[in-house]
N, C-alpha and C positions, 0 to 999 in steps of 0.2 A: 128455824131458818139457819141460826148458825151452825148445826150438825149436821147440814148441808154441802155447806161451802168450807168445812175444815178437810177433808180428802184433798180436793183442788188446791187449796190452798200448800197444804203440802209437797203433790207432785211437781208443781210452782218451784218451787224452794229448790228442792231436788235437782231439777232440772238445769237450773240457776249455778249451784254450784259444781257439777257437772261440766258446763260450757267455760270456764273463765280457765282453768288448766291449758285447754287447750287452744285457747287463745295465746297464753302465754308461750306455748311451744311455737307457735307461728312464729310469733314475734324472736325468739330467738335463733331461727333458723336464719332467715333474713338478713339477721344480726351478724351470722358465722359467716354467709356467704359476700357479705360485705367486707368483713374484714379480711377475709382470703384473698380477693379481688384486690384490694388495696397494699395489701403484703407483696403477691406476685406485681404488681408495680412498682412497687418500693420496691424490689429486692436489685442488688447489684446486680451491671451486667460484667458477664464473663468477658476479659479482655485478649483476645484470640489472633491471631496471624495467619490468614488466608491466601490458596496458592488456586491457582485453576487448575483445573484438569486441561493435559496439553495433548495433544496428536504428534505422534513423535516415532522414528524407529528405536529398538533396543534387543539387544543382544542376550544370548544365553553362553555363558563363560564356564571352562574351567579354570580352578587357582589350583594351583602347585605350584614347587618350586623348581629351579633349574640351575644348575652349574653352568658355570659356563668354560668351553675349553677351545683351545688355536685346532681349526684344521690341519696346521700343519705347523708342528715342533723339530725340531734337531737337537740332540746332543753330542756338541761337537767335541774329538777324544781326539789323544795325539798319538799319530801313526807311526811316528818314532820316536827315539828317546835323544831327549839331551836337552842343554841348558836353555828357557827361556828367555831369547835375546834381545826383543820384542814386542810390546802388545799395541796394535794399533785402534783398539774401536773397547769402549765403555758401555758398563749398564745404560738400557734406555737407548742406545741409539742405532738408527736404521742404518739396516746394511743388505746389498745384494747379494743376488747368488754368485758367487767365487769370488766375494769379494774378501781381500786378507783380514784377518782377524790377529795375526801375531808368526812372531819367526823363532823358531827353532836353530839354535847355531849349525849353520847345513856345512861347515867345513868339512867337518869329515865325511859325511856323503859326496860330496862335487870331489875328495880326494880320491873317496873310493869308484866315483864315476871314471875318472880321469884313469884311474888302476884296470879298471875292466874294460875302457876305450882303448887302451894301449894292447893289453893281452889280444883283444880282436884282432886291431891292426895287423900283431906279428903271425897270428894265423891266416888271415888273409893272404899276405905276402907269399906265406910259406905254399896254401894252397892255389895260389897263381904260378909261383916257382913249377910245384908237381906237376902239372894240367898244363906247362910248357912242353915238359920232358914225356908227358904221358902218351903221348903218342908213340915215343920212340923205346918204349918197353922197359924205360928205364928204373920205375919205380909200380909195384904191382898196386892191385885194385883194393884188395886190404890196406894196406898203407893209404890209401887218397881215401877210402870212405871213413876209416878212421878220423883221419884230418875233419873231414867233413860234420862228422858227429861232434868233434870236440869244437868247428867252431859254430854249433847251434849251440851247447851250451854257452859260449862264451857270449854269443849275442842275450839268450835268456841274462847271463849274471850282467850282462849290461845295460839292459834294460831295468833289469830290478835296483842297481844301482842311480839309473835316471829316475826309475820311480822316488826312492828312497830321496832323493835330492827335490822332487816335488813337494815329498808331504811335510818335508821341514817346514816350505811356507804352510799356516794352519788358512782353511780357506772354509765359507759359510757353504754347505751347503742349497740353502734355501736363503730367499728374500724373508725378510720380518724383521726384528726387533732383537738386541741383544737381551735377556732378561735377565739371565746372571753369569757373571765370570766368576770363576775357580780357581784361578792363575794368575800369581802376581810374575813380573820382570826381575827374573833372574835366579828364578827357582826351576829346580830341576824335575822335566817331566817327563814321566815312562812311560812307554809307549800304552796304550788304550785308556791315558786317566785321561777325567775331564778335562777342558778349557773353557767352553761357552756353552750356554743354554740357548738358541735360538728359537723365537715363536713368531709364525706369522699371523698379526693382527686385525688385518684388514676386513676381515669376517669372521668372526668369531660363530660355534657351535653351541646351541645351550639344552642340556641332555636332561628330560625328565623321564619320570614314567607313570603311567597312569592304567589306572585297575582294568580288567580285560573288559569287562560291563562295557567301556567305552569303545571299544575299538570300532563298533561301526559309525562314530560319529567323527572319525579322524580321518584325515587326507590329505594326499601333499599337497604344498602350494597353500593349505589351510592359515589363515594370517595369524597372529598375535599379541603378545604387547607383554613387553620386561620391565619390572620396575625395582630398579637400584639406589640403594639407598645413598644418599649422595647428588644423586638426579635428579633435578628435577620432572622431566619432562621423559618419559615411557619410550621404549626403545621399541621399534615394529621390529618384527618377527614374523617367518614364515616358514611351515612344518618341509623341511627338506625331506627324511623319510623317516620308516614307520621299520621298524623290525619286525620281520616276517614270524616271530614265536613268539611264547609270550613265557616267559617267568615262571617257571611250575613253583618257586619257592616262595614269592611274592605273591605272585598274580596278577603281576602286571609285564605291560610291553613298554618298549623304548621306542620314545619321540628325538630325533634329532632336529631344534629349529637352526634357521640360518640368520645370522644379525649381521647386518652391513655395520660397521664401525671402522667407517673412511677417516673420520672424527677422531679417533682413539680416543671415545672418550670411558669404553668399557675396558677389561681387560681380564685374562682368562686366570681364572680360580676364581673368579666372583661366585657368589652365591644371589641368586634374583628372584625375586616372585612375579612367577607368570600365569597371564590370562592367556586360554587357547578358548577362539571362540569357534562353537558348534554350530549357532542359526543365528538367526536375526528376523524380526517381525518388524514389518513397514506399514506405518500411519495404522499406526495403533497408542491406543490409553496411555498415558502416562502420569502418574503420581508420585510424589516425594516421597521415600521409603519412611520417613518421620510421620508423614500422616498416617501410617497406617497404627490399630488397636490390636491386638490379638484376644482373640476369644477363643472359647472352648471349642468350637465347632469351625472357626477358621479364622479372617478377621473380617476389621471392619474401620470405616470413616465416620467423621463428623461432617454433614453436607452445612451451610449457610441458606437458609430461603427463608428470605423476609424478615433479617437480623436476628431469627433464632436455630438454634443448631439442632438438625435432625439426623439421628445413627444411621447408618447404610451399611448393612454387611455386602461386601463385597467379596468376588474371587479374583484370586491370585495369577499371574502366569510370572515370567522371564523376570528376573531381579539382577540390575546391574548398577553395585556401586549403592549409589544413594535414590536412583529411581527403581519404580516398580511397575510394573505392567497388572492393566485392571481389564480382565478377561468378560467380566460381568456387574454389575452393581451400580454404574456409573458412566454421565453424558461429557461428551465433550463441553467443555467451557462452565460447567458447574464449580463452584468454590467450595474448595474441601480445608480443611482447618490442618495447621502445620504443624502449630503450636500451643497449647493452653488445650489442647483438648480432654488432657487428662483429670480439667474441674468440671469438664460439660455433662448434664443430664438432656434426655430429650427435652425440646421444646423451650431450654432456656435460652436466655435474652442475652447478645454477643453485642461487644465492642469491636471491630475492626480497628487495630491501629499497625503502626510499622513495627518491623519485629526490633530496629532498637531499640525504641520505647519500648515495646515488651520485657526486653533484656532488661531493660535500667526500673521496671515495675517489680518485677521478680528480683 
């Protein structure tokens, strides 16, 4: 009976120790998944600065730079020579057109006027006398046309004498700005040297150029924006004209803008960094250029839903400044992370706080 029941009893056994392994794997599965569970609860959340997604216009810019120069300059030179006896107007200050600038000693000019007013006189005379008697055959046709030629010269050197007695006074040109004098009181100046530099400021030109690629996105009347260091606040601009060629040596054309500076608060030789803006898109995406990731394939946000942070690749359009335009990827009024996004994985767990406390965290 017992060589019976010793088989069974064996497979029994067998069986037995068999089953209790795999119990034990249960049991530690369970165990893992418990403890994961509890970890992802316990773990910190990430402390993040969230902006929305706005509806907004935004432009598409070019940056270069621009000189900036007076539409209209003079240099003013002395049309004759002699002692400067005079100067009435200094650097910086406004002056009109013909307005006196300095004096030239004109005495010898007004002497020598006074010497060619007199020589006229006596031909005059003389050919009033002839053209008395001319009738009566007394004096021939030679002799009176003679006369006559000698007194068109006379009138010429008498005028060039009144000329010469003008340009002693030194006079502006143009309305604008004295920018620099040359000339002190009481130095001797020869005829064609400098005296004044005059520029008119009231509009100033700011001359860039930009690569031919663009030419079809330029136009007069195209607005702007100058930015001077020293400025606060951006100068408007608008594209006066366009040079009809372009640069074989460059490969670019010239932009001239036009700047209103009633203000004087620019002034020409500056150097300025301008935006010329090409389009503009209305009530369209806008994001904080900060929120954006870059990736291999293009970029991308970190969205908020439901206090954890999910990636969003998103695409790109128009970038102006510190926003960005989001063509695809993204709803109006969703919160995209500004700050702290560079500790985020999917799906983890966010703190919302203000970004000074963020600041004083970090």
């Amino acid at each position: 009976m017992s060589h019976k029941f010793a088989p069974a009893l064996a497979l029994l056994v067998l069986l037995s120790g068999c089953s209790q392994p795999a119990a034990e794997d249960t049991e530690t599965t369970a165990t893992d998944a418990v403890e994961t569970a509890e970890a992802t609860e316990a773990a910190p959340k990430v402390p993040v600065e969230i902006q929305p997604v706005a509806v907004d216009s935004i432009s598409a810019y070019y940056r270069t730079t621009a000189l900036l120069e007076a539409p209209e300059e003079a240099q003013v030179v002395a049309r004759v020579s002699g002692l400067v006896e005079s100067l009435h107007v200094e650097e910086g200050q406004r002056v009109e057109a013909g307005q006196k600038l300095a004096t030239i000693d004109p005495r010898r000019y007004r002497l020598a006027l006074n010497k060619a007013q007199a020589e006229l006189d006596v031909i005059d005379q003389e050919l009033e006398r002839l053209n008395a008697i001319a009738n009566q055959q007394l004096v021939s046709q030679e002799t009176l046309a003679k006369l006559v030629y000698r007194r068109q010269a006379a009138l010429a050197d008498r005028d060039i004498a009144a000329l010469q007695l003008e340009y002693s006074t030194v006079a502006s040109p143009i309305a604008g700005v004295v920018a620099k004098r040359f000339v002190k009181r009481g130095k001797m100046a020869s005829e064609m040297d400098a005296l004044f530099h005059i520029v008119q400021q009231d509009t100033l030109h700011g001359i860039l150029h930009l690569p031919e690629r663009e030419l079809s996105k330029v136009r007069p009347g195209q607005s702007a924006e100058l930015t001077v260091d020293g400025l606060d606040t951006p100068q408007r601009a608008q594209v006066l004209r366009i040079a009809p060629v372009v640069d074989p040596d460059t490969g670019t054309f010239k932009i001239t803008l036009s700047i209103d500076n009633q203000q004087g608060e620019l002034k020409a030789g500056m150097l300025s960094r301008a935006r010329l803006r090409f389009d503009t898109h209305h009530d369209t995406l806008v994001v904080p250029r900060m929120a954006l990731l870059r990736q291999d394939l293009g970029h991308s946000v970190f969205v908020i839903e439901e206090g954890q942070a999910r990636s969003q690749a998103v695409q790109v359009g128009y970038q102006d400044g510190e926003r960005v335009e989001i063509l695809n990827g993204l709803e109006a009024g969703q919160q995209v992370v500004v700050r702290g996004q560079h500790q985020l994985k999917d799906d983890a767990k966010v703190e919302v706080i203000p970004s000074l406390q963020l600041a004083a965290q970090r």
